[in-house]
N, C-alpha and C positions, 0 to 999 in steps of 0.2 A: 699286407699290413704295412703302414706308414712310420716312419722315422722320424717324423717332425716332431717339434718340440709341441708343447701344448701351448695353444695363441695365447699372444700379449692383447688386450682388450682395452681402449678405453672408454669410459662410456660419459654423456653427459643427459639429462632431461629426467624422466618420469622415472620413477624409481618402483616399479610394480611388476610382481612377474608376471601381470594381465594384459600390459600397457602394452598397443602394438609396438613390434620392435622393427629399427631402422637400420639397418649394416650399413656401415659406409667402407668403400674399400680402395684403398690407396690408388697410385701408380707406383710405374714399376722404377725400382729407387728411392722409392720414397717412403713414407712409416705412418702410422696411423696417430700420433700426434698432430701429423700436420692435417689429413682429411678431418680429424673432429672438429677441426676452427671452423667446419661448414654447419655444424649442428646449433650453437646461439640463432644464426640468418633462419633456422627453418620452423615449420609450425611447430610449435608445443605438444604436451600430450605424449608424446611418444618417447620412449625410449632408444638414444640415440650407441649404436655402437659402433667404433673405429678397431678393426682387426686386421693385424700387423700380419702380413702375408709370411707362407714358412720359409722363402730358399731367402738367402743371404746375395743381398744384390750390390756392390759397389758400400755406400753411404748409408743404403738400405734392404729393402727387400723385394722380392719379387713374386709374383702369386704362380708361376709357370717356366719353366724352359724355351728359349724362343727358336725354332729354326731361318728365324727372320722379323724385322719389327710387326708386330700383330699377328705374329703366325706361328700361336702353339707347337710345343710338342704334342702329341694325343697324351702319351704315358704321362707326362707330367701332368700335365691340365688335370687328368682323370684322377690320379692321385693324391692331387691338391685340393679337388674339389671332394673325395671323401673325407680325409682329413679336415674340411670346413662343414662337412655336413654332419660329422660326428660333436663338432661343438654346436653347431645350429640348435640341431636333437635334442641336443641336453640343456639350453636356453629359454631355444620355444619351442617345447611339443606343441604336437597338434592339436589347431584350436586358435593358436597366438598368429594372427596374421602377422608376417614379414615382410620386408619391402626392400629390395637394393639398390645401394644407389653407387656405381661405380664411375673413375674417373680414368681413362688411357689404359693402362694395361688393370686395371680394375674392373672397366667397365668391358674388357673381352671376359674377364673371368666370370662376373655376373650376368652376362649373357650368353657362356659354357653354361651355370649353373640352372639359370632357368629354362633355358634350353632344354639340358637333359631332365629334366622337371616340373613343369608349366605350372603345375596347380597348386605347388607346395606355396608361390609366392602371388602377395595381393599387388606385388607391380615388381619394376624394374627399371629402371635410367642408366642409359648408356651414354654418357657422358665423354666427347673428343677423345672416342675410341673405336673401337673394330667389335665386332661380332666372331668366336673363334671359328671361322670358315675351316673347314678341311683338317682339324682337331678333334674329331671321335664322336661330335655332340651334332644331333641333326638338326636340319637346315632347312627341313623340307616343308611344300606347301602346304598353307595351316597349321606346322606344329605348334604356333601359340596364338589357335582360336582363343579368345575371350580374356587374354590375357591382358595385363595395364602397362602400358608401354611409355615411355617418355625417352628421346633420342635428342642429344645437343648435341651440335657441329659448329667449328670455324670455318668457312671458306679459306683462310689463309694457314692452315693448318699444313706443316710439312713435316710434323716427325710421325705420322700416321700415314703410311701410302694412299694415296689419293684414291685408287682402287678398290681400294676396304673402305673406307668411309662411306665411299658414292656404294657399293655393295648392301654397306649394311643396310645405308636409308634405302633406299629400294625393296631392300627384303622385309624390314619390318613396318615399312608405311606401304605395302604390297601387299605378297605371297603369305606371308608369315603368318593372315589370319589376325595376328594384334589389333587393339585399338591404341595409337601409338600418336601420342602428343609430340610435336617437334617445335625446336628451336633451331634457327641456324643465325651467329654470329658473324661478322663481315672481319675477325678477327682471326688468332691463331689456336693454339693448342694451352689455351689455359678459360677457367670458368670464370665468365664475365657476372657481371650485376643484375643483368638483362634475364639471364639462362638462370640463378640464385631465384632470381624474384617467380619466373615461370615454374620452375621445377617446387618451388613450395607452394605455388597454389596447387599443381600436380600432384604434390605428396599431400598436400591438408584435403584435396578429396578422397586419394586413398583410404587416408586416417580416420575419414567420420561417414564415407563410401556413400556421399554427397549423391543425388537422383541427378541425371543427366551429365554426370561429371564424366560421361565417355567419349564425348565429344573431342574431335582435335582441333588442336587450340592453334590460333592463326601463329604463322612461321614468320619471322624477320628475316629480309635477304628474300633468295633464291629457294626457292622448296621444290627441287628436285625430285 
């Protein structure tokens, strides 16, 4: 049993408890007032939510324990991802498609989450982040056949070891089985205009689960 407090939520758009619903999930130090300012830029229609991670981080908070940047504790991760799945549950039972869209130490948690989980969620976006490699949650090939993928990257990204990055993209435009829409920016470790504009036609096919929309969608830069 978990000790965390019960999430701070904010939410903006559809107000329905049929409406698909959109988790947005910070980085690590950061709060979920600042990922909602991503929800006016994206389609409509859905129900947008920003949940405030439980450990107390610096300025803000964190969704995990790190034994290194990008690199999970297992016990925490596991932990933190029950504790998020016990408010999931109670939000959107089954039925209510779900979609995550995380950003740096966000976007390891939401791809912990679907990972350990493939089918609960109608996509995922991994956003100028890591995948939790070698944190409890498997890796392996095909674990996310059929699954809706979207992966942005900076080329000039240094607070993400270069290693996990090149890692992730490999694994889920790979082995991973996904169909996995990419963007790659000539930038650093923040969401450009470019990756905003991609990831909401990304999300507005999830949303209305558009015929052919599983197509990957041409890369800017280097597609590794």
């Amino acid at each position: 049993m978990n000790t965390f407090a019960e999430p701070a939520v904010a939410f903006h758009g559809a107000n329905a408890p049929d409406a698909p619903l959109v988790v947005l999930l910070h980085g690590r130090g950061s709060h979920e007032q600042e990922i909602i300012s991503l929800a006016p830029h994206l389609p409509a229609g859905a129900t947008y939510a920003a949940v405030r991670a439980p450990i107390a981080e610096g300025a803000g908070f964190a969704w995990f324990a790190n034994r290194g940047i990008g690199r999970p504790v297992a016990d925490s991760l596991s932990a933190t991802m029950a504790w998020f799945r016990d408010w999931l549950d109670d939000v959107a039972p089954a039925g209510r498609p779900v979609v995550l869209i995380g950003f740096s130490g966000g976007a390891a948690f939401a791809g912990g989450l679907v990972l350990a989980d493939p089918a609960r969620f109608a996509g995922a976006a991994i956003l100028y982040g890591t995948l939790p490699f070698d944190a409890g949650v498997p890796t392996t090939p095909d674990r996310l056949n059929g699954a809706q993928i979207f992966v942005a990257q900076g080329d000039a990204d240094h607070v993400i070891p270069r290693e996990l990055l090149d890692r992730t993209w490999s694994y889920l435009t790979t082995e991973s089985g996904a169909t996995t829409q990419t963007q790659r920016d000539p930038g650093g470790h923040g969401i450009t205009m470019a990756t905003l504009e991609r990831l909401g036609a990304w999300l507005s096919a999830r949303l209305t689960d558009e015929p052919g929309s599983t197509a990957e969608a041409e890369t800017s830069g280097d597609a590794r």
